[in-house]
ChimeraX commands (.cxc) that place a marker at each C-alpha (Angstrom):
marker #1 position -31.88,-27.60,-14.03 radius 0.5
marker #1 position -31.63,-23.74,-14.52 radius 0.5
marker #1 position -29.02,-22.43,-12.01 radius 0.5
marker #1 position -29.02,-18.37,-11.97 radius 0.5
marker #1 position -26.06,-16.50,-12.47 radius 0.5
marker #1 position -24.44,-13.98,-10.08 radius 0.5
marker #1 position -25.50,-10.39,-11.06 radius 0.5
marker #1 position -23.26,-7.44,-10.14 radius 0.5
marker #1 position -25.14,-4.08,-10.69 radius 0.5
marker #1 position -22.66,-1.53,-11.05 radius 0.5
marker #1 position -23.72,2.06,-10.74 radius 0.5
marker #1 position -20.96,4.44,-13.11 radius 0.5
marker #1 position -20.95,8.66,-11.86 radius 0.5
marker #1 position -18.22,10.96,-12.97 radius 0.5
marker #1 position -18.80,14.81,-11.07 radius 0.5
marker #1 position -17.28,16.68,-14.39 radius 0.5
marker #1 position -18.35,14.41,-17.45 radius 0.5
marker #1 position -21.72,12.85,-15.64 radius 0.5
marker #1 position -23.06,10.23,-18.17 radius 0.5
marker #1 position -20.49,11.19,-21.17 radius 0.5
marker #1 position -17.60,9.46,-19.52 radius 0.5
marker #1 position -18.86,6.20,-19.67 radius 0.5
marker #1 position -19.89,6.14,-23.85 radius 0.5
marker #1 position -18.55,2.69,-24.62 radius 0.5
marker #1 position -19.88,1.16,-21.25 radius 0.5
marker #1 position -22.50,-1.14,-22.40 radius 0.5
marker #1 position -25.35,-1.79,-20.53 radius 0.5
marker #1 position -24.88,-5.75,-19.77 radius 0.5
marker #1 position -21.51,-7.83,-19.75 radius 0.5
marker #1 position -21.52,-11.55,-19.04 radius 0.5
marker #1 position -18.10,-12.63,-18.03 radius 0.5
marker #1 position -16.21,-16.35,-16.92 radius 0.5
marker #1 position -14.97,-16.64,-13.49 radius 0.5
marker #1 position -11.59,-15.19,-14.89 radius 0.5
marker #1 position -10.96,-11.36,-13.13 radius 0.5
marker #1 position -13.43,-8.34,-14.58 radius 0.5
marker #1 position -10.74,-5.89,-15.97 radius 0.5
marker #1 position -11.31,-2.25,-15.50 radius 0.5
marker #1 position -9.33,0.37,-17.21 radius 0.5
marker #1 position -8.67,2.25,-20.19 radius 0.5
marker #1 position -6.47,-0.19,-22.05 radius 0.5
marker #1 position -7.89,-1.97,-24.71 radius 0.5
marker #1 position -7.26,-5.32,-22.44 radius 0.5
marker #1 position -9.65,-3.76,-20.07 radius 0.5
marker #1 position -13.42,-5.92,-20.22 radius 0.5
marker #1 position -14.81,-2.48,-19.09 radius 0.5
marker #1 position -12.65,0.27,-20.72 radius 0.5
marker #1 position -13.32,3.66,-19.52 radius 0.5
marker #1 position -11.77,6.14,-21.91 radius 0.5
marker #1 position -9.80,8.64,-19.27 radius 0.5
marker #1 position -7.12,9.81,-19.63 radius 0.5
marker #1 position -6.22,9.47,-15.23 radius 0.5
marker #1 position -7.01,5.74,-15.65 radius 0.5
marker #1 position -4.38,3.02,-15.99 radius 0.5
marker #1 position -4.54,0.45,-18.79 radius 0.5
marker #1 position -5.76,-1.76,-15.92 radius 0.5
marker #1 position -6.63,0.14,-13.09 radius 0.5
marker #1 position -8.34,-2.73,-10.91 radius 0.5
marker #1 position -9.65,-5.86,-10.85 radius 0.5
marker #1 position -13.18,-7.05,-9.56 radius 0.5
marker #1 position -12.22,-11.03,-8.68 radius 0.5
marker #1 position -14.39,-13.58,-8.20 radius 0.5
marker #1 position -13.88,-16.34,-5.75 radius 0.5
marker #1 position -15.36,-19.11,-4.04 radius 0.5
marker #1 position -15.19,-19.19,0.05 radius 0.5
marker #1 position -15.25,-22.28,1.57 radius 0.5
marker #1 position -18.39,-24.20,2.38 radius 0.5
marker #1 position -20.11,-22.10,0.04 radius 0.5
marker #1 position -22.08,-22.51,-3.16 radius 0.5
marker #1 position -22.31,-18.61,-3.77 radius 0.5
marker #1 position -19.95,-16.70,-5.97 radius 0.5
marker #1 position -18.27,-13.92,-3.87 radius 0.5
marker #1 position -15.58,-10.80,-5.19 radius 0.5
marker #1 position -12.48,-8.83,-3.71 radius 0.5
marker #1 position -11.78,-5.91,-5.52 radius 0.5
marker #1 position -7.73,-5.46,-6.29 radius 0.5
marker #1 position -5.97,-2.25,-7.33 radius 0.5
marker #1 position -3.53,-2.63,-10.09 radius 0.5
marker #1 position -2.95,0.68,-10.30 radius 0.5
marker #1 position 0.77,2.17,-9.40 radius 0.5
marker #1 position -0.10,5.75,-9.57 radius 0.5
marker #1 position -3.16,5.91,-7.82 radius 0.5
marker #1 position -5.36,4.86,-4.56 radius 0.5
marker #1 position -8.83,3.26,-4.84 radius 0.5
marker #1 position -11.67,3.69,-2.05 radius 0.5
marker #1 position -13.48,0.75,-0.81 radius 0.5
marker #1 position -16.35,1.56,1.40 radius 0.5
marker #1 position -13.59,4.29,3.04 radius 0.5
marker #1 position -10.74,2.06,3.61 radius 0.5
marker #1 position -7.60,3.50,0.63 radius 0.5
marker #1 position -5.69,0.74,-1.41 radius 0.5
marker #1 position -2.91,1.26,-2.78 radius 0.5
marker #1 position -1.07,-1.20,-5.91 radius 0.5
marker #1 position -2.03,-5.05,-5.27 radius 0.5
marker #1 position -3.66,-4.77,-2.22 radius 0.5
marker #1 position -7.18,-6.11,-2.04 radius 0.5
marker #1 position -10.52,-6.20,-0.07 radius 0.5
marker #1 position -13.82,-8.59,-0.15 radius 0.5
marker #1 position -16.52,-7.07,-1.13 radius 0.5
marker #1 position -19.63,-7.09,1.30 radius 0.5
marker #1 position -23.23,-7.29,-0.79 radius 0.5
marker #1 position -23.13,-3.55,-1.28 radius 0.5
marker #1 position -20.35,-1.20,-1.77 radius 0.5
marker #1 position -19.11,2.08,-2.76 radius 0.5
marker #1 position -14.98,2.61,-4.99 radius 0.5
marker #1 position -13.95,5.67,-6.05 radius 0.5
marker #1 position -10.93,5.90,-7.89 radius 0.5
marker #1 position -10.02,9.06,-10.23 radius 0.5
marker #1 position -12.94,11.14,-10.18 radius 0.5
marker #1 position -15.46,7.81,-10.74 radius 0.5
marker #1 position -17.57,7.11,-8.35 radius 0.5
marker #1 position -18.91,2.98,-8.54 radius 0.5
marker #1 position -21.79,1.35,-6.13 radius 0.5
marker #1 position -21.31,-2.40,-6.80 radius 0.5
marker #1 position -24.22,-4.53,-5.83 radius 0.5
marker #1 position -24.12,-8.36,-5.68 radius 0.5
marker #1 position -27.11,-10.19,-6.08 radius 0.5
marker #1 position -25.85,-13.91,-5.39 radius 0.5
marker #1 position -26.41,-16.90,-7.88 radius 0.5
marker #1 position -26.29,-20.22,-8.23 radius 0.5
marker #1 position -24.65,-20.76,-11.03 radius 0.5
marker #1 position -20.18,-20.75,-10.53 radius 0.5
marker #1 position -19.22,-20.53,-14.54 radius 0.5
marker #1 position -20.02,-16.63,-15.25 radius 0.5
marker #1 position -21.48,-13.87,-14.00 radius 0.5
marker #1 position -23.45,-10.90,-15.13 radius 0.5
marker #1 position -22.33,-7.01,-14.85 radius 0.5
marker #1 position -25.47,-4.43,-15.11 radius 0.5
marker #1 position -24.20,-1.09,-15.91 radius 0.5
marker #1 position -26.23,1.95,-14.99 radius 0.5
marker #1 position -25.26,5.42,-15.43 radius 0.5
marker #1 position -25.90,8.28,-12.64 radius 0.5
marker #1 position -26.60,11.74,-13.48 radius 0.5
marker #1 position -25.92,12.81,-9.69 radius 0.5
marker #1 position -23.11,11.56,-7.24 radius 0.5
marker #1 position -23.12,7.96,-5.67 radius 0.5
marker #1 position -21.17,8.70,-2.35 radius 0.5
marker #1 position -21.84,11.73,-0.63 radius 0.5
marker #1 position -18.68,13.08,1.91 radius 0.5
marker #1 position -19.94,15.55,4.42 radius 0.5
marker #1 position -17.64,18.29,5.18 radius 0.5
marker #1 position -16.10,18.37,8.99 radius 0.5
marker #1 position -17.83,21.05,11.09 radius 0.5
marker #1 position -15.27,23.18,13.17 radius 0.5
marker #1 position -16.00,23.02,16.62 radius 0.5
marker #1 position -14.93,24.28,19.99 radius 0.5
marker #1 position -13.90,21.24,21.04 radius 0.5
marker #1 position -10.22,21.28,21.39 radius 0.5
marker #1 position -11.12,24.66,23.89 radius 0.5
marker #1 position -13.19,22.60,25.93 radius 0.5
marker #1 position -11.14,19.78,26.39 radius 0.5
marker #1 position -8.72,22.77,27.99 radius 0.5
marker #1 position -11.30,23.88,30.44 radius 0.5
marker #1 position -12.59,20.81,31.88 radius 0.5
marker #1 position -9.78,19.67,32.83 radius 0.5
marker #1 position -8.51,19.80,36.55 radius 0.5
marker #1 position -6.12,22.85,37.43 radius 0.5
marker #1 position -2.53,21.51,37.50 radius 0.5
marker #1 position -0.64,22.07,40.87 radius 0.5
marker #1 position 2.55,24.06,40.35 radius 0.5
marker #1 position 5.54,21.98,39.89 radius 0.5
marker #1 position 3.29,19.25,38.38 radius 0.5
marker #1 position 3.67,17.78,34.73 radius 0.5
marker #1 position 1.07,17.60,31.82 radius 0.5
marker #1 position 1.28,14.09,30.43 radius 0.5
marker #1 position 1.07,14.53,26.75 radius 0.5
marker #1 position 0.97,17.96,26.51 radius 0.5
marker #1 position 4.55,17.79,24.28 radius 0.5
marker #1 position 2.65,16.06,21.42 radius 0.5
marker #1 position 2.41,12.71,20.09 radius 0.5
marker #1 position 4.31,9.59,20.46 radius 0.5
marker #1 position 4.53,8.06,16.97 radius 0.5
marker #1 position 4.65,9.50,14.21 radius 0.5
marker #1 position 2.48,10.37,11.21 radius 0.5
marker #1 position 0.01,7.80,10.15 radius 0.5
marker #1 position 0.65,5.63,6.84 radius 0.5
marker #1 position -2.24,5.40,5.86 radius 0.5
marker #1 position -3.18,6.92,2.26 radius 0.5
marker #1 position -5.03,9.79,2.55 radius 0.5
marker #1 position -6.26,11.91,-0.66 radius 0.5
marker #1 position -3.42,14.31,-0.58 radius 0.5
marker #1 position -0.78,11.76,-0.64 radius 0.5
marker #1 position -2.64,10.02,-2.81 radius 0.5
marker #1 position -2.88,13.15,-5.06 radius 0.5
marker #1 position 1.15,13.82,-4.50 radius 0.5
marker #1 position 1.91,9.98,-5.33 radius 0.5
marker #1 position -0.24,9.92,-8.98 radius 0.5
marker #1 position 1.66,13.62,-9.44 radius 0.5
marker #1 position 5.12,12.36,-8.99 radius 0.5
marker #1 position 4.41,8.87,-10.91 radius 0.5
marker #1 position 3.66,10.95,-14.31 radius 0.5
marker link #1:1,2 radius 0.2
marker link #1:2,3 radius 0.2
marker link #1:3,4 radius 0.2
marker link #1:4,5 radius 0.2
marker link #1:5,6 radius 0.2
marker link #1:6,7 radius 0.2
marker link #1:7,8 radius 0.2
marker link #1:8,9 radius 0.2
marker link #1:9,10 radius 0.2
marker link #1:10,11 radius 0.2
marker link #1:11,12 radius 0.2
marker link #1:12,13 radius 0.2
marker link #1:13,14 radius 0.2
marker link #1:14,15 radius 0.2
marker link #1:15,16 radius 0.2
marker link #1:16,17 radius 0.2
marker link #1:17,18 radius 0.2
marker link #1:18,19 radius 0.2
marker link #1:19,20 radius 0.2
marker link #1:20,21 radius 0.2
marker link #1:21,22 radius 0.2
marker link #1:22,23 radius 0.2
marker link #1:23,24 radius 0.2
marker link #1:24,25 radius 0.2
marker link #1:25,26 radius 0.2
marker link #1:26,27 radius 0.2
marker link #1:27,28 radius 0.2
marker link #1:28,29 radius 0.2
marker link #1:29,30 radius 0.2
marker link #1:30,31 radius 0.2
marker link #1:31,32 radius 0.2
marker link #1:32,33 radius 0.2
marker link #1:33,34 radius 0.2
marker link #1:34,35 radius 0.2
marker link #1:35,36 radius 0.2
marker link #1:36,37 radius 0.2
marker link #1:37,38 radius 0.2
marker link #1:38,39 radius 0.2
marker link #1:39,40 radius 0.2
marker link #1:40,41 radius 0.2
marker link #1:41,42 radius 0.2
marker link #1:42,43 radius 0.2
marker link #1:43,44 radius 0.2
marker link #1:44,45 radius 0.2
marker link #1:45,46 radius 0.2
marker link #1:46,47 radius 0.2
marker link #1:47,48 radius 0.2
marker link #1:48,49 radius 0.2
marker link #1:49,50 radius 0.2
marker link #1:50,51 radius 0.2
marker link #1:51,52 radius 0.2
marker link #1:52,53 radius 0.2
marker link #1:53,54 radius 0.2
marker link #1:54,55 radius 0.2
marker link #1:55,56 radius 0.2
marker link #1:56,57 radius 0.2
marker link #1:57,58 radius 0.2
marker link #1:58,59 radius 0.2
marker link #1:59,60 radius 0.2
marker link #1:60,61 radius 0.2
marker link #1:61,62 radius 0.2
marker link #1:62,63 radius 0.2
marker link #1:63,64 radius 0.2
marker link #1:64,65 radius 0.2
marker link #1:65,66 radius 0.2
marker link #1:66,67 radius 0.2
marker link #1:67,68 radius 0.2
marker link #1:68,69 radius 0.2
marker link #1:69,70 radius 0.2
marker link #1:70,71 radius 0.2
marker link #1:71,72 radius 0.2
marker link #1:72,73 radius 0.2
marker link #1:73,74 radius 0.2
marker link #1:74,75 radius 0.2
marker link #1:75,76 radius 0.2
marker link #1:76,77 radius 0.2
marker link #1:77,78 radius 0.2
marker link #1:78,79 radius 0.2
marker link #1:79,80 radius 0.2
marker link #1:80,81 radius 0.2
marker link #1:81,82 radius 0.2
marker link #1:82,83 radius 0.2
marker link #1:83,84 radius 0.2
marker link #1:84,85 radius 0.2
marker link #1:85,86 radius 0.2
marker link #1:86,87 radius 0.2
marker link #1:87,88 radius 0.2
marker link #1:88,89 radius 0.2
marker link #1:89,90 radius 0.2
marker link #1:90,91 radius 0.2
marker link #1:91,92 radius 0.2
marker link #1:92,93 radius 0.2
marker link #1:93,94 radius 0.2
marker link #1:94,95 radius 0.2
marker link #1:95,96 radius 0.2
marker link #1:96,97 radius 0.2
marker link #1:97,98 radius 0.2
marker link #1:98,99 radius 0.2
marker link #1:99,100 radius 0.2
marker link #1:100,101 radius 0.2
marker link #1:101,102 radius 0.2
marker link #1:102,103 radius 0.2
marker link #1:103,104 radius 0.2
marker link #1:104,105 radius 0.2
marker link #1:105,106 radius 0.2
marker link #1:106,107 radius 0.2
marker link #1:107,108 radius 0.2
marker link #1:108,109 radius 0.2
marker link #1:109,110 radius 0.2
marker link #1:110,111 radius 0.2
marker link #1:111,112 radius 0.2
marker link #1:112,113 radius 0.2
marker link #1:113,114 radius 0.2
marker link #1:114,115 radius 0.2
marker link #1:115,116 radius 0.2
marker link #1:116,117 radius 0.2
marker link #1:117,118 radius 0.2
marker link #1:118,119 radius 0.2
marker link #1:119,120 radius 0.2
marker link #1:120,121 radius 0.2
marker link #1:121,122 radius 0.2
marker link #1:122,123 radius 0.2
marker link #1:123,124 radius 0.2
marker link #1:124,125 radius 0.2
marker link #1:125,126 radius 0.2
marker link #1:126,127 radius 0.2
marker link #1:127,128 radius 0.2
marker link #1:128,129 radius 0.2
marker link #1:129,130 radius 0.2
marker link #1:130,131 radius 0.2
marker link #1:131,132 radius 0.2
marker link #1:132,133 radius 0.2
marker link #1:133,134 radius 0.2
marker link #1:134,135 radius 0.2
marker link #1:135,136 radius 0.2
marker link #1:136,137 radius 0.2
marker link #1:137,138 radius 0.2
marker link #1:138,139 radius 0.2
marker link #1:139,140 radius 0.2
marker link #1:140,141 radius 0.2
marker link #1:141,142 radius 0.2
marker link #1:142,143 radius 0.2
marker link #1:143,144 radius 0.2
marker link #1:144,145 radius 0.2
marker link #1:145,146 radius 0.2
marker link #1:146,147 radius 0.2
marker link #1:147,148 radius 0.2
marker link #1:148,149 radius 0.2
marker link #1:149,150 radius 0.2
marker link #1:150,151 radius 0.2
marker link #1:151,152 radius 0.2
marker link #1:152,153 radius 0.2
marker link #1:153,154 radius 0.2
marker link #1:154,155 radius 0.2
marker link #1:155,156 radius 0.2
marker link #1:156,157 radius 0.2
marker link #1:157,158 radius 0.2
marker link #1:158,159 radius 0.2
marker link #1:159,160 radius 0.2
marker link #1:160,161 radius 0.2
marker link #1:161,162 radius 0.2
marker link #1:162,163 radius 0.2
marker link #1:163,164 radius 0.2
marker link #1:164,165 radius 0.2
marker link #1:165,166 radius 0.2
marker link #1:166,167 radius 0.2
marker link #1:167,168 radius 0.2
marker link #1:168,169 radius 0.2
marker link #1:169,170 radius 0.2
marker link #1:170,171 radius 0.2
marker link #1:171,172 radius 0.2
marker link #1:172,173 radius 0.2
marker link #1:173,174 radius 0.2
marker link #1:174,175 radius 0.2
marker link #1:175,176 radius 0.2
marker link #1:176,177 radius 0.2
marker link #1:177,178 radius 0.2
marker link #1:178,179 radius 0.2
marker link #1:179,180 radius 0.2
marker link #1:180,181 radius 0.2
marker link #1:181,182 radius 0.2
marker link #1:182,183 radius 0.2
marker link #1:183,184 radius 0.2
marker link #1:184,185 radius 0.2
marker link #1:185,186 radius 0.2
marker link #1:186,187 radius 0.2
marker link #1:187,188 radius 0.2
marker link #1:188,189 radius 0.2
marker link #1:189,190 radius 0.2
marker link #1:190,191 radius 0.2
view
């Protein structure tokens, strides 16, 4: 009996070096059910030859959910000095995220679509590398609006005497969460 292996089709763009930063990547890797190395270290089972990459920079793991014959994958950053994009959510070093059947990392200028096409087969799996001449994820840029006017003029005149809940400011304080500028300030002050 023939049982088909999983295939992840992995889509490589770099905005400065398009198609030249990814020279060694070969165009098909079957691997075990062991974790896909990416990085620039010669341990790395895809080695990307830049020098803002870690030896490993992340890991694409494969697992096996419960009840369920199909091969699935987190992705994990191992990665101290920088933050990798999953479909918009940042991770930061060792945290991890499934991945869905299609989805979009950046990490350090690369842009990567990952694609699973599910298999029988719970041995190996099959990488198809294909190189981008134009960019994978597309950000559009915040308009400026009025809106923080408006919000001012609809609501109702205050009576004098009378408070403004909230008008002091916020309750908590700034948000955790890594954004690209600490991201940018953390891989600056790990050199």
């Amino acid at each position: 009996m023939d049982r088909t292996l999983t295939v992840l089709h992995v889509n490589l763009y770099h905005p400065t070096l398009g198609p030249a930063a990814f020279t060694s990547v070969p165009q098909q890797l079957q691997h075990d059910t062991s974790p896909l190395l990416v990085g620039r270290g010669h341990g790395a089972h895809l080695q990307l030859q830049l020098p803002q990459l870690s030896r490993c920079h992340l890991s694409l793991e494969p697992y096996l959910e419960k009840g369920n014959t199909v091969m699935a994958f987190c992705l994990k950053v191992l990665s101290r000095k920088s933050c990798v994009w999953v479909n918009g959510l940042p991770l930061r070093y060792l945290e991890q995220v499934p991945l869905g059947a299609s989805n979009k990392i950046s990490f350090s200028n690369i842009q990567m679509v990952v694609r699973i096409e599910g298999g029988t087969s719970l041995e190996a799996f099959t990488c198809l590398f294909h190189l981008s001449p134009s960019p994978l994820i597309y950000r559009p840029r915040a308009e400026e609006t009025d809106e923080w006017e408006s919000i001012f003029q609809e609501e109702p005149p205050v009576a004098l005497g009378e408070s403004i809940p909230g008008l002091l400011g916020f309750s908590h304080g700034p948000s955790q969460t890594c954004t690209a500028v600490s991201c940018q300030a953390l891989e600056e002050e790990q050199k």
